[in-house]
C-alpha positions in Angstrom: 0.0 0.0 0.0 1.0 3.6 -0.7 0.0 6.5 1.2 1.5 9.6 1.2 4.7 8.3 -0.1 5.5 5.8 2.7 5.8 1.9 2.3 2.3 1.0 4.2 1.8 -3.0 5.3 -1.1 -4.1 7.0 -1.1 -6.8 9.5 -3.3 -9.8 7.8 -3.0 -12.7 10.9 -0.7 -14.4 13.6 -0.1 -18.2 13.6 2.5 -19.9 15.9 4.9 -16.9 15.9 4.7 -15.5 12.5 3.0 -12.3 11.3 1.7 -12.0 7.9 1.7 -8.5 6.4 -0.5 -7.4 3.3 1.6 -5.7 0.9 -1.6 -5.6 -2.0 -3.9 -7.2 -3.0 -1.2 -10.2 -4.1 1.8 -9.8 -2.1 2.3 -10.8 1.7 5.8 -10.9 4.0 5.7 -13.4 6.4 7.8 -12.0 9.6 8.7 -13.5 12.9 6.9 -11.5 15.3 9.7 -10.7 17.8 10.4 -8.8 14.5 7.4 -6.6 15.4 6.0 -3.7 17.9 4.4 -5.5 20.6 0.6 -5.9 21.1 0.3 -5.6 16.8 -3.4 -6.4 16.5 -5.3 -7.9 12.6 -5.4 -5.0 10.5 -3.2 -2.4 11.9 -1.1 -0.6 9.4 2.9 -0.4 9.6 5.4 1.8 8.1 8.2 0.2 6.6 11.8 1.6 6.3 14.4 0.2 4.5 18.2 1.1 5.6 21.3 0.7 5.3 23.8 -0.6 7.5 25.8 2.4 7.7 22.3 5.0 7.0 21.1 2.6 10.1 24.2 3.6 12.2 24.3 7.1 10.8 21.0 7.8 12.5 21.3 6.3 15.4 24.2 9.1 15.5 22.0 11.9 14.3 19.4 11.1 17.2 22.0 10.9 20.0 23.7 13.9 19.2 20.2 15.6 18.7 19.0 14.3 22.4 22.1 15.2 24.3 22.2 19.1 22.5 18.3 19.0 23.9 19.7 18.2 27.1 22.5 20.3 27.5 20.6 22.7 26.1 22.9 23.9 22.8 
């Protein structure tokens, strides 16, 4: 699904520890669930990201520096 510009999935079912996730009409992705935000209920809709290692790491960056200049206050 395609809202907005962002990859949308909707949650489709649970069965012994895997989470199926509608992509269309055709497509699904079957995920562990420990993958997953807790408490995911049938037909919620998740955002999916795709990153890089080093985009992933580079973030995870970005957001510390950005909390610790909040609390320092610079």
């Amino acid at each position: 699904m395609k809202k907005n510009d962002l990859f949308i999935v909707k949650v489709k079912s649970a069965h012994e520890g895997q989470v199926f996730l509608a992509l269309d009409e055709k497509q699904e992705i079957i995920i562990a669930k420990k993958f997953l935000p807790a408490g995911l209920q049938e037909n919620e809709e998740l955002i999916v990201e795709f990153y890089t290692q080093k985009q992933y790491q580079d973030r995870k960056k970005n957001i510390g520096e950005a909390i610790l200049k909040e609390i320092l206050g610079k």
